[in-house]
Steps between C-alpha positions, in 0.01 A plus 500: 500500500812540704394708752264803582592689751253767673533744813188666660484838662306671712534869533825471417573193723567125454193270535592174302753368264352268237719254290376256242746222358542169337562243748727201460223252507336660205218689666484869571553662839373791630624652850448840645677644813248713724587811672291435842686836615874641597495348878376152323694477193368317192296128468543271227184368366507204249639364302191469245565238246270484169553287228570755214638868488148626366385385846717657726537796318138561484483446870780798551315696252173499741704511849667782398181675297354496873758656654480747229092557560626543897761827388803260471773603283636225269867501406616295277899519641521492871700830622752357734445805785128490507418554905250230632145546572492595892 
């Protein structure tokens, strides 16, 4: 794995930006910018580190599964004028 890029969606607006990449130390980094709303502005959260891709992409897999269950749309390229979450 490279990286793995995801963007989530909300009735049409940005929630959180996923991205999932090999770090230089050999493990696997997950971080994910939250959209806490347009007066806010986003919040990192991580980085997650896991020893192997299989790890961290299984992790994304269910974080982003959830969303889906909650009526999150799941992009797999971020669109670069999607409005924030207010």
């Amino acid at each position: 794995m490279s990286e793995l890029t995801r963007e989530v969606l909300f009735e049409g607006h940005r929630l959180a930006f996923v991205r999932c990449y090999d770090g230089v130390d050999g493990m696997t980094v997950v971080e994910a910018e939250v959209q806490r709303g347009a007066e806010v502005g986003p919040v990192g959260r991580g980085p997650y580190r896991f020893a192997s891709a299989t790890e961290a992409f299984r992790f994304v897999q269910e974080a982003l599964l959830a969303l889906q269950y909650l009526g999150c749309t799941v992009a797999t390229q971020a669109t670069p004028a999607a409005p924030a979450l207010s």
